[in-house]
C-alpha positions as a printed Julia matrix, in Angstrom:
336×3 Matrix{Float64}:
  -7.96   27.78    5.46
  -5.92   24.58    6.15
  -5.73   22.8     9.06
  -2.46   23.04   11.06
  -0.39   20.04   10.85
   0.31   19.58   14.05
  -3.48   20.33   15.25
  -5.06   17.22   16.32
  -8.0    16.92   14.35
 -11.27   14.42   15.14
 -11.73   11.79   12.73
 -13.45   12.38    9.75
 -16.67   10.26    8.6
 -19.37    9.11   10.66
 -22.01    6.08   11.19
 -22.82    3.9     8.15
 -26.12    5.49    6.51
 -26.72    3.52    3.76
 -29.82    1.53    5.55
 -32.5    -0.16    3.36
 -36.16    0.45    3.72
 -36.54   -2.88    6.5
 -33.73   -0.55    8.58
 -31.13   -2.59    8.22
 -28.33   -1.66    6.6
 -27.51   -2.53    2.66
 -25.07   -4.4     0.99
 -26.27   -4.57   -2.92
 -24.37   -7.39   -4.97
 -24.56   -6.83   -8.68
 -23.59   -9.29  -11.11
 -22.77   -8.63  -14.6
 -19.61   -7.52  -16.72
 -20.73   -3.63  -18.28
 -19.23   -1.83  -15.67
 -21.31    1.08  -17.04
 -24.48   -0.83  -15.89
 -23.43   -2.29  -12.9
 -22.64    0.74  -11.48
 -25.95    2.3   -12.31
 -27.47   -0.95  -10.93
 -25.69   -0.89   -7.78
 -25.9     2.6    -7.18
 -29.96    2.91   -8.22
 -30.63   -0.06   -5.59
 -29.17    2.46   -2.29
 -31.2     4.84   -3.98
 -28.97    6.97   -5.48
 -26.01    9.35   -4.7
 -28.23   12.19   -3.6
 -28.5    10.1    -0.01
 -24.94   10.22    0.08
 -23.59   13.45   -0.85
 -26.45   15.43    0.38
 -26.05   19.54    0.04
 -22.12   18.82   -0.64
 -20.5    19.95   -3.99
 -17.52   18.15   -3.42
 -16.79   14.44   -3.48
 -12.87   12.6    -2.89
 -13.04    9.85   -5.12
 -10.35    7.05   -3.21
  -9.0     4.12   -5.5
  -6.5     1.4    -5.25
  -3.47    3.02   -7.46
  -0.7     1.82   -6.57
   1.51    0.23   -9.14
   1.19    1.16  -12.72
  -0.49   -2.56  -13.7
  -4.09   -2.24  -15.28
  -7.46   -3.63  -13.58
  -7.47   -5.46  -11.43
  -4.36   -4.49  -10.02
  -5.37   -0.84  -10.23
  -8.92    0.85   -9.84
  -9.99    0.9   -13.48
 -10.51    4.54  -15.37
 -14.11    3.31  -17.06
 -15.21    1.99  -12.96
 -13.83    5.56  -11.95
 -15.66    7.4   -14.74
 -18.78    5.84  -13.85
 -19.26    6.76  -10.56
 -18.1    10.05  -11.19
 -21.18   10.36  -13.56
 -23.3     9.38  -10.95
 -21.55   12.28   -8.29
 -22.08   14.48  -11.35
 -26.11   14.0   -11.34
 -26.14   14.14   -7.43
 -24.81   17.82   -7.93
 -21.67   17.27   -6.98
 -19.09   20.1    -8.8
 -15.93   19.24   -7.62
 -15.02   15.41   -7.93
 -11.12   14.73   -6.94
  -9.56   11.35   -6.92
  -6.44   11.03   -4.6
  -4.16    8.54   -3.81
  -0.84    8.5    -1.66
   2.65    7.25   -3.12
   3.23    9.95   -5.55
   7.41   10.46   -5.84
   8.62   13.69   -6.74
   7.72   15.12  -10.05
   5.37   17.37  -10.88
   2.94   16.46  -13.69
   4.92   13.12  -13.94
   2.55   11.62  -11.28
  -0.54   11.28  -13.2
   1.1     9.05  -15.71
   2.09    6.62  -13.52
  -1.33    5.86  -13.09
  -3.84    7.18  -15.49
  -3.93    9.46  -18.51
  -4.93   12.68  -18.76
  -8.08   11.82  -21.4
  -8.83    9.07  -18.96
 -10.86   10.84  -15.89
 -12.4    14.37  -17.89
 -13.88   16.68  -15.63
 -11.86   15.28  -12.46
  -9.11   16.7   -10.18
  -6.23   14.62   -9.7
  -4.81   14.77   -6.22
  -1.84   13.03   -4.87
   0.01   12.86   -1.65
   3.55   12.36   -0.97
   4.32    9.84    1.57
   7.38   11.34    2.41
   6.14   14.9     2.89
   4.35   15.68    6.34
   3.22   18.87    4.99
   0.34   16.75    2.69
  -0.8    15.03    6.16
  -3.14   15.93    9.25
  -2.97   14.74   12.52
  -6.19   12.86   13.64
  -6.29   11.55   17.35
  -8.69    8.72   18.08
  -8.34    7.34   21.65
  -9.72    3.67   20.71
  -6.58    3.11   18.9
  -3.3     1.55   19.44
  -0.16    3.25   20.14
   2.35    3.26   17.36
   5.65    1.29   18.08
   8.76    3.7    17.82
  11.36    3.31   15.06
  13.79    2.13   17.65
  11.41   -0.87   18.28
  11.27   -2.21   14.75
  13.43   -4.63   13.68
  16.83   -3.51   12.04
  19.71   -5.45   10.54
  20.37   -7.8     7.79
  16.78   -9.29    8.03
  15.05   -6.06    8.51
  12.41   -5.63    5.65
  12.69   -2.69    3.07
   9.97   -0.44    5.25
  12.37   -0.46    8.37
  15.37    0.62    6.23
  13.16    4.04    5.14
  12.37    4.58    8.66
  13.88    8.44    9.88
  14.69    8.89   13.68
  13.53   12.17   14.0
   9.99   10.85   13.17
   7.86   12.63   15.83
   5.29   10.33   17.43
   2.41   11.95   19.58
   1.41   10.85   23.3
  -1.83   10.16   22.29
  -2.72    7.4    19.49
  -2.95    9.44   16.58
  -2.67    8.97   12.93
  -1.38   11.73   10.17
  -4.02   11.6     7.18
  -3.75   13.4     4.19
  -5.27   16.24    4.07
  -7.03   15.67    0.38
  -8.94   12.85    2.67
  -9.08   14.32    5.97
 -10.99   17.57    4.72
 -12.9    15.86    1.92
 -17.08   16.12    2.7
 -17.84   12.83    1.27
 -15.4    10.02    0.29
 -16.08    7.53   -1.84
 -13.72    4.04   -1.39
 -13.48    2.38   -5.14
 -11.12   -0.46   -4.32
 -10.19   -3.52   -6.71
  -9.95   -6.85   -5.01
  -6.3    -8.52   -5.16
  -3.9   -10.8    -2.71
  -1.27   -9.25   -0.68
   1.34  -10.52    0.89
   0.78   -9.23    4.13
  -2.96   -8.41    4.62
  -3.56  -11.91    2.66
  -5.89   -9.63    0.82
  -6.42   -5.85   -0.69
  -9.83   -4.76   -1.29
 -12.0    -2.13    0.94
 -10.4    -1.89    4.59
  -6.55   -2.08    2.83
  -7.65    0.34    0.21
  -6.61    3.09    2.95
  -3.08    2.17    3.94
  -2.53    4.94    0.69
  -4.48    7.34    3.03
  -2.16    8.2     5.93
   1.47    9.62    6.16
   3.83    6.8     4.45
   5.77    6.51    8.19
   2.91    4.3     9.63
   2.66    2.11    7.11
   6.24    1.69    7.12
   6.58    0.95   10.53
   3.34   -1.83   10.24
   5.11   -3.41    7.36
   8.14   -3.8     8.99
   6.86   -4.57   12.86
   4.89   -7.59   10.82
   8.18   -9.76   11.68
   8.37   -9.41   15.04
   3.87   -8.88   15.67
   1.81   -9.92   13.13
  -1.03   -8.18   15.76
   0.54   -4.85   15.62
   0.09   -5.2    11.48
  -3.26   -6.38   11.25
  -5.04   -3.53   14.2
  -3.2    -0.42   12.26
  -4.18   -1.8     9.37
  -8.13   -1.55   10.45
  -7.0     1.76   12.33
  -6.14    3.26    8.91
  -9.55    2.79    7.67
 -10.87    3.76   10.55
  -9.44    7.11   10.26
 -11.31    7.7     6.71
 -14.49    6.12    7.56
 -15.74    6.92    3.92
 -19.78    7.44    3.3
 -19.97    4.36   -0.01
 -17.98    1.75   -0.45
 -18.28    0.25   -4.56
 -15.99   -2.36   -4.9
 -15.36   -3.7    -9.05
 -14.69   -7.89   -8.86
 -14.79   -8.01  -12.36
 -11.89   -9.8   -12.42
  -9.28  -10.66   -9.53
  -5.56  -10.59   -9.22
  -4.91  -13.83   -7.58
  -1.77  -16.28   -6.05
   0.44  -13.0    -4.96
   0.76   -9.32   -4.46
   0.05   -5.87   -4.44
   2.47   -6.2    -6.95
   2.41   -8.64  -10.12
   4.98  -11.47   -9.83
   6.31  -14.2   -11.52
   3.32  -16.58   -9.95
   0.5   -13.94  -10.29
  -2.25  -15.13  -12.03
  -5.63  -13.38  -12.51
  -9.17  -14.55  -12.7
 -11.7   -13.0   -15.19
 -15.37  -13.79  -15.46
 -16.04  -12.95  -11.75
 -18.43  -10.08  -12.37
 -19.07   -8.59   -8.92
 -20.19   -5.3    -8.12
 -20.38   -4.37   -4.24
 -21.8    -1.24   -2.87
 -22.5    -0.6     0.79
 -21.73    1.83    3.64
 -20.21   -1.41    5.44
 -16.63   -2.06    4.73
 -16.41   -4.89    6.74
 -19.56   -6.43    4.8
 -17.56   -5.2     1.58
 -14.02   -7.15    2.11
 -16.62  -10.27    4.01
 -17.96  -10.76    0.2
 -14.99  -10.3    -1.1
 -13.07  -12.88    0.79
 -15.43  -15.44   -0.09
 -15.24  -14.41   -3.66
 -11.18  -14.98   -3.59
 -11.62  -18.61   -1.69
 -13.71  -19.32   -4.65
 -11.18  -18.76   -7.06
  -7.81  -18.76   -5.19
  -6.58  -22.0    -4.26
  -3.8   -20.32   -2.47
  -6.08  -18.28    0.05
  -5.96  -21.03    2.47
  -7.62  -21.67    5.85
  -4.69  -19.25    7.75
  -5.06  -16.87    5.42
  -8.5   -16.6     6.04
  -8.17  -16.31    9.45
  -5.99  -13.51    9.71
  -8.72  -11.44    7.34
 -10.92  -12.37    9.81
  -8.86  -10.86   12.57
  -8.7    -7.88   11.18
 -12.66   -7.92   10.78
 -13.1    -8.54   14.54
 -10.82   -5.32   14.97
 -12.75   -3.56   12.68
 -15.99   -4.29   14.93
 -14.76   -3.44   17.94
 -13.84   -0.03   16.41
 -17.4     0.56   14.89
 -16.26    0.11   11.52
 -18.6    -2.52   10.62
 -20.5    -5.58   10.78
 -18.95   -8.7     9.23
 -22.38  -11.04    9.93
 -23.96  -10.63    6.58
 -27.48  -11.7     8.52
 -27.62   -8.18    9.84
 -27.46   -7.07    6.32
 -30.91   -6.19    3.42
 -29.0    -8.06    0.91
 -29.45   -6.72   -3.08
 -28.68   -9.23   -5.22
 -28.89   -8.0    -8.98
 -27.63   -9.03  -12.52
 -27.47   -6.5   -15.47
């Protein structure tokens, strides 16, 4: 049966167990450009789905799909295929891949990001950020209340997000995020994000990756409250992956999508020849690689952008969500 909309639910998810054999937990780096291979690499080296998925049969697959642009602005097919393979041999029967920021229209949807020959054997699941309906209410006390659409900025200045906000928007007493449902009820989730600048986060890679898995009203409202509290932006931000918690974490750094974004603009330019795989339970220790990665190759990630990533990390900590001192870490390092 499914859950009641207006239920409160607990949050999904649970502590990181993707710990080596020294007890510590594991953050495999594979370098190489098959994706085919480094995904069997990276996934052989935490010794295998099976630890993941367990007695489950079902498995949400979560990319990063939100424009119609091809890697690395969008979770690549092939990286999607592959782990899907390994769900597959883990005895997983159901494998869905969801994403938020589907419009109205039906069968339309899948073609704004993938094909219908592209993911074979997989459900295709979207949400619509407009419709409450596809969302779940999950209260979490450590988290922040969420400012009311009277309090964000309005007028001539006012960014696109405040313009979409609706006043009857009802907002709960307790903090409390709507989830969708697909993600909320899923038994294992698996975060495949790409890694890419944005505008406002500084970048997009694991932690971001779930801004497309709550109701399309807080995200709104921490776009546009970004003008007036940069804080506010960065903690619901963290709180959004928070609410997911997924078990794995495999992020593809192939290639990068570097200078702006989400979207690709005039001054986008994108970096091939990285070659990163990242798989780990931690998705602080994910994006912590990944930032590095884009200083390497972004001349544009400068010193404040990097400290606003690492604000959001030392939100993410004090919520549990992860550890951002790679010394804590049994470090993989592999190339295929």
């Amino acid at each position: 049966m499914a859950t009641d909309i207006r239920t409160a639910q607990v949050r999904r998810g649970g502590e990181n167990r993707v710990i080596g054999s020294s007890g510590k937990p594991l953050l495999v780096i594979v370098e190489g450009s098959n994706i085919d291979a480094m995904v069997d690499a990276g996934i052989g080296a935490i010794g295998g789905l099976g630890r993941i998925i367990g007695d489950h049969k079902a498995v949400l697959l979560k990319p990063n799909t939100n424009q119609r642009d091809p890697f690395p602005s969008t979770t690549s097919a092939e990286h999607i295929r592959a782990v899907a393979r390994h769900c597959g041999g883990a005895g997983a029967t159901s494998i869905a891949v969801h994403e938020d920021h589907r419009p109205a229209g039906g069968q339309e949807d899948l073609k704004m990001y993938y094909e219908a020959g592209d993911l074979p054997g997989m459900d295709i699941r979207f949400s619509r950020a407009g419709a409450s309906e596809d969302y779940v209410l999950v209260e979490h006390e450590p988290w922040s209340s969420e400012a009311k659409p009277s309090d964000v900025p309005q007028g001539d200045g006012a960014s696109w997000a405040s313009r979409m906000l609706d006043a009857d928007y009802e907002q709960g007493a307790t903090p409390g995020l709507r989830v969708a449902r697909e993600v909320q009820e899923a038994p294992v989730v698996i975060n495949l994000p790409v890694l890419k600048r944005h505008f406002a986060g500084q970048i997009t890679s694991a932690i971001k990756n779930h801004v497309g898995s709550v109701y399309g009203m807080h995200r709104w409202i921490a776009h546009a409250m970004m003008q007036s509290e940069r804080d506010y932006f960065d903690r619901k931000l963290v709180e959004f992956a928070s609410a997911v918690r997924p078990e794995l974490t495999i992020t593809d750094i192939r290639s990068i999508q570097a200078v702006s974004g989400p979207m690709v603009g005039d001054d986008t330019t994108f970096v091939h020849g990285v070659n990163r795989l990242i798989v780990t339970g931690d998705m602080v220790a994910a994006d912590v690689v990944a930032m590095d990665i884009m200083k390497r190759h972004d001349v544009t990630f400068t010193t404040h952008s990097e400290a606003i990533v690492n604000r959001q990390h030392a939100y993410a900590e004090e919520l549990g969500l992860g550890m951002s001192d790679l010394s804590k870490f049994e470090v993989i390092e592999l190339t295929v």
